[in-house]
N, C-alpha and C positions, 0 to 999 in steps of 0.2 A: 281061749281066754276072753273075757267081757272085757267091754270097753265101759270104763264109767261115764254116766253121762248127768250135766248137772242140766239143770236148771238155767234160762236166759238171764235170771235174776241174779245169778253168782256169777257171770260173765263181768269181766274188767274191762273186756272191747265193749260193750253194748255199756255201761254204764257212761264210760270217755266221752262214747258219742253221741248220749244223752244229753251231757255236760256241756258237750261244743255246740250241740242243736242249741240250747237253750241260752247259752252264752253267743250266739250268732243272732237269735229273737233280742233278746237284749240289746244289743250292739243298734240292731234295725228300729227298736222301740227308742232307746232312748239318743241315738244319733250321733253316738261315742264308739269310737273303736281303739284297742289297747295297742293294735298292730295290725299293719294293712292285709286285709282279707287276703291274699297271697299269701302272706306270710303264713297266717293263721291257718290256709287250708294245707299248706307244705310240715308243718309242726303237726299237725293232726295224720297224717301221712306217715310221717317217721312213728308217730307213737302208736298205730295202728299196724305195720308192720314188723315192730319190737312185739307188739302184744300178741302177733298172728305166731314169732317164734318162740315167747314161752308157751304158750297155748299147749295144754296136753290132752284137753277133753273135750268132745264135740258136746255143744249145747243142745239141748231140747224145746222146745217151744210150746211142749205139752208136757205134763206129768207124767201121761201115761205110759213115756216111752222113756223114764229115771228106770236105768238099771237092765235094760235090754242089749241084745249084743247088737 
C-alpha cells in the first residue's frame, strides 16, 4: 500500500510554528508579550503534540517524492 505524502506547505505543525516564530519576533520587536514566554512555549508544546496525534501523512520537503511509498 502507498503512503500519501503532502507537501511541507499543507502541513498544520509547520504553519503553527511559523505563526509562533513570528509571533515570538514580534513580541522581541515590539517589547509586548500577551503571556509570559513559559507559558507561550508550554501552549505551543500541547498544540504540537495534539497535531503530532492527528497527523496521518509524513510531509515531503521536495516534490519529487509526492506520491512515493
Amino acid at each position: 500500500m502507498r503512503k500519501r505524502i503532502k507537501t511541507f506547505l499543507k502541513s498544520k505543525t509547520f504553519w503553527v510554528n511559523v505563526l509562533a516564530f513570528v509571533a515570538f519576533i514580534l513580541q522581541g520587536v515590539l517589547g509586548k508579550e500577551a503571556f509570559p514566554p513559559e507559558l507561550q512555549a508550554s501552549i505551543l508544546a500541547v498544540i504540537n503534540v495534539v497535531l503530532r496525534f492527528i497527523t496521518g501523512e509524513p510531509i515531503s520537503w521536495s516534490t519529487k517524492d509526492r506520491g512515493s511509498d
